[in-house]
C-alpha positions in Angstrom: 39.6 105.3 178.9 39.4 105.9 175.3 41.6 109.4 176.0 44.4 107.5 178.0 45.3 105.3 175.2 45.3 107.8 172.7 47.8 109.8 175.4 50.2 106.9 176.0 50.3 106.2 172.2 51.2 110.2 171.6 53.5 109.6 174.6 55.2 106.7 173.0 55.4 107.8 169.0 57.1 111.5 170.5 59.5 109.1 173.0 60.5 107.3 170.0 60.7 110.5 167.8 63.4 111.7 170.2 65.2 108.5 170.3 65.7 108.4 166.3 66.9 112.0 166.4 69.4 111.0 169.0 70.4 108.1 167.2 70.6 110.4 164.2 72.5 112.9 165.6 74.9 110.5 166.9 75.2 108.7 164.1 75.8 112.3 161.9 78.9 113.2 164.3 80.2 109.9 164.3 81.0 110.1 160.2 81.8 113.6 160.7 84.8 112.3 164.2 85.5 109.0 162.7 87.7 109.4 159.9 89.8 112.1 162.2 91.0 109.2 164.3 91.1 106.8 161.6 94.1 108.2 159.4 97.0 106.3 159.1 98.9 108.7 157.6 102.2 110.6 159.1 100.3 112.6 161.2 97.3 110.6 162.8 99.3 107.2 162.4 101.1 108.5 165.7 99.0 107.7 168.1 98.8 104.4 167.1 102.6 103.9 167.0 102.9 105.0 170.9 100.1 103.0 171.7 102.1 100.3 170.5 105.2 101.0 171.8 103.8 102.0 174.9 101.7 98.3 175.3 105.8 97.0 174.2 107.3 98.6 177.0 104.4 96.9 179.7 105.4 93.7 177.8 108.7 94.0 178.8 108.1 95.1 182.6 105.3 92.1 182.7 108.3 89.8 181.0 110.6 90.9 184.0 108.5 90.1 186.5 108.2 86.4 185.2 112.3 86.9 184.2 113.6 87.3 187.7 114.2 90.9 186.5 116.6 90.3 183.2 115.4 92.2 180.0 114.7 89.8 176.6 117.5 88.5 174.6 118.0 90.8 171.8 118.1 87.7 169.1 114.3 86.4 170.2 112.7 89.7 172.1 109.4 89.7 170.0 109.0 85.7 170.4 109.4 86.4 174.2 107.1 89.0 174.5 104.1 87.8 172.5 102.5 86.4 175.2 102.5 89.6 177.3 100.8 91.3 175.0 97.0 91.8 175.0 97.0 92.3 170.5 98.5 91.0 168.3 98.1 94.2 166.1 101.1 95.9 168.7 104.1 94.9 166.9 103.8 96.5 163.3 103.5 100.3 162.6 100.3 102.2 161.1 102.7 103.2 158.7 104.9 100.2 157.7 102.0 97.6 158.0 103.8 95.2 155.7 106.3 94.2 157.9 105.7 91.7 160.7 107.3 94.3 163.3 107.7 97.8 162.9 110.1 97.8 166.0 113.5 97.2 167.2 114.9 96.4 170.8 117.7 98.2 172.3 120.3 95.3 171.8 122.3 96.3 174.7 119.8 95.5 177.0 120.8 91.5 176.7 122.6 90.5 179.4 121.1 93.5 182.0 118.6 93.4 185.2 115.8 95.9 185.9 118.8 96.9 189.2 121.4 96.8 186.4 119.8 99.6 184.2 121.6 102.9 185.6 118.7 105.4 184.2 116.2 103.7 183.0 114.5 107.2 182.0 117.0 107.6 179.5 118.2 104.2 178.1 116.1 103.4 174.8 113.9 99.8 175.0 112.0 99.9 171.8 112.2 102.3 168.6 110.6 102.5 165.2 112.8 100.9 162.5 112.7 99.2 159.5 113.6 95.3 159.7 111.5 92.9 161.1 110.4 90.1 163.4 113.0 90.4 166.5 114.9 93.0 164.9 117.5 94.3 167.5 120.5 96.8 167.2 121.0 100.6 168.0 120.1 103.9 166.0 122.2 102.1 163.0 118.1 100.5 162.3 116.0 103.8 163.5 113.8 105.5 161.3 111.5 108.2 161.5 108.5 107.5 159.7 106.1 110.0 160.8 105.6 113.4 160.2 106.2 114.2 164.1 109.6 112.8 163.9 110.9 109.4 165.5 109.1 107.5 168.1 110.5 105.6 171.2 109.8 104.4 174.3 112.2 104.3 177.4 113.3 101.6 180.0 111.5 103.3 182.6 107.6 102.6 180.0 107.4 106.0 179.2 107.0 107.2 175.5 108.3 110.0 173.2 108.1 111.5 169.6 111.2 113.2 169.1 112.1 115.7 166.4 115.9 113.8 166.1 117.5 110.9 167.5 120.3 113.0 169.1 121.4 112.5 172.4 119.5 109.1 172.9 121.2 106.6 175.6 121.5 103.5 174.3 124.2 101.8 176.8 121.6 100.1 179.9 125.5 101.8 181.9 125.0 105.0 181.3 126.1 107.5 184.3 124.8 110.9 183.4 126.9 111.8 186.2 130.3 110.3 184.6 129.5 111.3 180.9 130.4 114.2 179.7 128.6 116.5 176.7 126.4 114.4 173.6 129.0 111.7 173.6 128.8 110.6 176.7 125.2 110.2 176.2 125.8 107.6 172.9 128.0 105.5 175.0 
């Protein structure tokens, strides 16, 4: 008897030996990953800023849904989508924390219908600019404020970084089969 308790006690002691190596380890490559992902300078600030304007452009489809399809005004977009989104912490930028919002809206969207938007693939919703709380206009307010260039995301919910802002569609009427060349594309 005397032998099976001294067993289960050696048992135990290397089970928890193991344990507070594992914890140790896990602990040692969490300090070591952490600080990789937890940047907010030009370069690791990105994903951050997409995730944001990603969660923006699920806002907006969310919004339409309760809209009968039409897009926010452009003079009160961020009062009308704060309830569609999940954080609070989605509307400024890693790398402009001091302002409310870090985002515009595509102005020219007022007035349109989810049907109304020709290619919504194309046609800018959201983009990184420098301004404030339902700042909306064109790519007169863009900026680029990360090393990867300027970051957007589309009508259609998908998100970019771009090197430029050249050949963006900004008019919700664009016909890529009626414009011609770069300016057809600013229209």
């Amino acid at each position: 008897m005397g032998e099976k308790t001294h067993e289960t006690r050696h048992a135990a002691k290397s089970l928890l030996a193991v344990l507070a190596t594992v914890c140790a380890v896990g602990l040692f490559a969490y300090a070591i990953i952490y600080p990789i992902f937890a940047r907010t300078d030009g370069h690791t600030g990105k994903p951050k800023c997409l995730v944001n304007l990603k969660q923006l452009g699920m806002a907006v489809k969310t919004y339409l849904n309760d809209y009968d399809v039409h897009y926010p005004l452009a003079a009160d977009w961020c009062d009308a989508l704060s309830p569609y989104v999940k954080r609070s912490d989605v509307f400024p930028c890693t790398n402009l924390l001091e302002a409310r919002c870090g985002y515009a809206y595509n102005r020219r969207l007022t007035g349109f219908t989810e049907q109304t938007v020709n290619w919504p693939v194309e046609v800018v919703l959201c983009y990184e600019a420098r301004g404030g709380w339902n700042l909306a206009g064109g790519p007169e307010l863009a900026e680029c404020r990360h090393a990867d260039g300027f970051f957007l995301v589309y009508v259609d919910g998908h998100t970019q970084a771009l090197p430029h802002m050249g050949g963006l569609v900004w008019n919700p009427a664009y016909d890529p089969d009626q414009a011609t060349g770069a300016q057809g594309r600013r229209k």
